[in-house]
C-alpha positions as CSV (number, residue, x, y, z in Angstrom):
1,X,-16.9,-21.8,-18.6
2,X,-15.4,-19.9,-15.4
3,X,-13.6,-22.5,-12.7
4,X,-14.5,-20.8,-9.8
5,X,-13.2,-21.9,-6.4
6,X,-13.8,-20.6,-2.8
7,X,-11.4,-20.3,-0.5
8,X,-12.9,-20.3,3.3
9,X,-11.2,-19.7,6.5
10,X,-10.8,-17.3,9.8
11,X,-7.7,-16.0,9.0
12,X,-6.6,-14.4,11.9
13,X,-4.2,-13.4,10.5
14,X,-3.9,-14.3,6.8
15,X,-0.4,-15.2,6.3
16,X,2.2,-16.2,3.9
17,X,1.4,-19.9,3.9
18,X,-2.3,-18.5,3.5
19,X,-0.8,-16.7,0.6
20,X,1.1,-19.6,-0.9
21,X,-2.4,-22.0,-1.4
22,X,-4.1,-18.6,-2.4
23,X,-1.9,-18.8,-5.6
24,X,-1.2,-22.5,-6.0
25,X,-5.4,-22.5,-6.7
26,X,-4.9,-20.0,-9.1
27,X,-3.0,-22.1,-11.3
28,X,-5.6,-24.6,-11.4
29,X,-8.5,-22.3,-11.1
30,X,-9.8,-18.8,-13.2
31,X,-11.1,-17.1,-10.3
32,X,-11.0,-18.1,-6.7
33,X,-12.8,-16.0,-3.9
34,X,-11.4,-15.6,-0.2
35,X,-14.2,-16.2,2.0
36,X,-13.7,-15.1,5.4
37,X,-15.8,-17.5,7.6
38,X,-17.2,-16.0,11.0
39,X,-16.0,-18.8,13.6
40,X,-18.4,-18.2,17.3
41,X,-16.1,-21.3,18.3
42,X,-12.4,-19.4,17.7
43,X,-11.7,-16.4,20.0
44,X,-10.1,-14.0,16.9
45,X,-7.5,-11.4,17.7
46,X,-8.6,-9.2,15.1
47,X,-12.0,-8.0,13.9
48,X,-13.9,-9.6,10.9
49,X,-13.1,-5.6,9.5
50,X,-9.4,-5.9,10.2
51,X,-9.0,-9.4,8.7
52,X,-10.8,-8.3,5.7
53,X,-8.9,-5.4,5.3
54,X,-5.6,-7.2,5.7
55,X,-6.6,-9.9,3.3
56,X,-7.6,-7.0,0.5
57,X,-4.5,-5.5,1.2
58,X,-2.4,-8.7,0.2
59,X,-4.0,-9.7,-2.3
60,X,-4.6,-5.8,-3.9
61,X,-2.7,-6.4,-6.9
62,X,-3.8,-10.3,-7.5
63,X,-5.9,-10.7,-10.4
64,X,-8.9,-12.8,-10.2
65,X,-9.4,-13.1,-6.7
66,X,-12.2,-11.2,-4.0
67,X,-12.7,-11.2,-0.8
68,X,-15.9,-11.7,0.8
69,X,-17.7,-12.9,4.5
70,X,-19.7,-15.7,5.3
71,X,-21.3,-14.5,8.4
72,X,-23.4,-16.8,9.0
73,X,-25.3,-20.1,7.2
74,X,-23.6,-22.9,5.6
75,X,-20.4,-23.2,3.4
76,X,-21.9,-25.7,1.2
77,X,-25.2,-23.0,0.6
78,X,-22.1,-20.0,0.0
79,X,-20.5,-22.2,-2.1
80,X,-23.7,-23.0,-4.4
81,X,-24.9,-19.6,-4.4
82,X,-21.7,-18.7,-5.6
83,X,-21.5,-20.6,-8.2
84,X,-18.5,-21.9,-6.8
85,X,-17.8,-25.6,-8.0
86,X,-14.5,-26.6,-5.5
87,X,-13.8,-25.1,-1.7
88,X,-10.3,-24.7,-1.5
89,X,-8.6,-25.6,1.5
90,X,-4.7,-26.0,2.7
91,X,-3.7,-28.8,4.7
92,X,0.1,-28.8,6.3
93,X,0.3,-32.2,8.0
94,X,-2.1,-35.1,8.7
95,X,-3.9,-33.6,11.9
96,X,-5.3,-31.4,9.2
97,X,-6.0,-33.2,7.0
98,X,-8.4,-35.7,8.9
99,X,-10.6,-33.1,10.0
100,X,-11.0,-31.2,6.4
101,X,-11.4,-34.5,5.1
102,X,-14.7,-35.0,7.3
103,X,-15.7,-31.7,6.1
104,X,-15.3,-32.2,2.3
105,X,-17.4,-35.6,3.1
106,X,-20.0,-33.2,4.8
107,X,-19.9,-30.3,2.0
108,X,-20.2,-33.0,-0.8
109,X,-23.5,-34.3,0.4
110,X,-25.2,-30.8,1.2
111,X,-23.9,-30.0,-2.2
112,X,-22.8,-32.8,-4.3
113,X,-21.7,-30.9,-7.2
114,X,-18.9,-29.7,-5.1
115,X,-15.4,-30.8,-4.9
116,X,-12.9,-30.2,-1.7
117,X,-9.1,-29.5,-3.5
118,X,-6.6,-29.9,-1.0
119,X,-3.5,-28.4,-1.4
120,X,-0.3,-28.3,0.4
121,X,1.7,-25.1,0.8
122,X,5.5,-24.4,0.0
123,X,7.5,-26.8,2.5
124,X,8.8,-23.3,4.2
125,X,4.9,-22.6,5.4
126,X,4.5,-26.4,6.7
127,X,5.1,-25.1,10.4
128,X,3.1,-21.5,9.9
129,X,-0.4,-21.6,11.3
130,X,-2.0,-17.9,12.1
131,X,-2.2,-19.5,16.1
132,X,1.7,-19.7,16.6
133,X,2.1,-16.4,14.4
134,X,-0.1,-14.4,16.5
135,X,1.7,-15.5,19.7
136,X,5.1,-15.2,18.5
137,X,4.0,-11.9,17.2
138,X,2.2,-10.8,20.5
139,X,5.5,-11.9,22.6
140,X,7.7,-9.8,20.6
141,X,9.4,-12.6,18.2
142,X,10.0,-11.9,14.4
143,X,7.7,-13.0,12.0
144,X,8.5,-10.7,9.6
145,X,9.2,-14.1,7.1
146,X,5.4,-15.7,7.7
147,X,3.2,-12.7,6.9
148,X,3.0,-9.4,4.8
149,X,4.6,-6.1,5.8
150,X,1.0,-4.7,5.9
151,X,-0.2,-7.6,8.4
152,X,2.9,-7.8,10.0
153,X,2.3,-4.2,11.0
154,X,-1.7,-4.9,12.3
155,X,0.4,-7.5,14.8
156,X,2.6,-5.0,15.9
157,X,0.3,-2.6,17.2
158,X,-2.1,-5.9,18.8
159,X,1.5,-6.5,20.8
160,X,0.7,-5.4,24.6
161,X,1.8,-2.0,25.8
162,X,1.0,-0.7,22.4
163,X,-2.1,1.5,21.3
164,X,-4.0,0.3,18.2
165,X,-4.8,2.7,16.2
166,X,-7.7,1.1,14.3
């Protein structure tokens, strides 16, 4: 039998600490799929199309991992349909974890035979969240260290003054 896990999240951008949960799940799991959640309540930098193509890009050469959208509908209902039985989700520090604690209570009784697996990313990516990369990016800092070369280079041209050539 196949442990498949989801992985959900706006990812905007993915990032290294993205990355680092990506691959601590596939130690425990067989196959784990990104799922790019549509969020109406975030205000994105970059297209559901340009965070799907970024993500791909990273994780080109991972084996047992897609990428896919959840447009709209439930993650509980993607998560069935999927046959997915855990939703993957990184927590850095407490504020996190209290609200995806909420939402694995939430998930588990629109589909019960789901579990939440929380896992905490490399102690370097404790600080990283896509927020604080996309403004340090956007106001010209280096975060060559928190994302990959191929992202890094979709924040460059987002940086004002610049023409994005997507």
């Amino acid at each position: 039998m196949i442990r498949k896990a989801i992985y959900p999240g706006t990812f905007d951008p993915f990032t290294n600490g993205h990355l680092d949960v990506l691959e601590r799940a596939l130690n425990i799991f067989d196959y784990v799929e990104v799922v790019l959640a549509e969020n109406s309540q975030k205000q994105t930098l970059f297209s559901v199309e340009e965070r799907l193509d970024m993500i791909r890009r990273v994780v080109l050469d991972i084996p047992n991992v897609n990428v896919d959208v959840l447009h709209d509908g439930l993650l509980a209902d993607y998560a069935r349909q999927a046959g997915a039985k855990a939703i993957v989700r990184g927590v850095r520090q407490v504020k996190d974890f209290e609200y995806e604690f909420q939402m694995s209570l939430l998930n588990r009784h629109l589909y019960p035979e789901v579990t939440t697996v929380f896992l905490m990313p490399n102690v370097k990516y404790t600080y990283v969240a896509s927020s604080i990369i996309r403004e340090v990016a956007l106001l010209g800092g280096d975060v060559s260290k928190f994302v990959h070369p191929y992202v890094l280079d979709r924040l460059l041209l987002k940086r004002p003054g610049r023409r994005s050539q997507s």
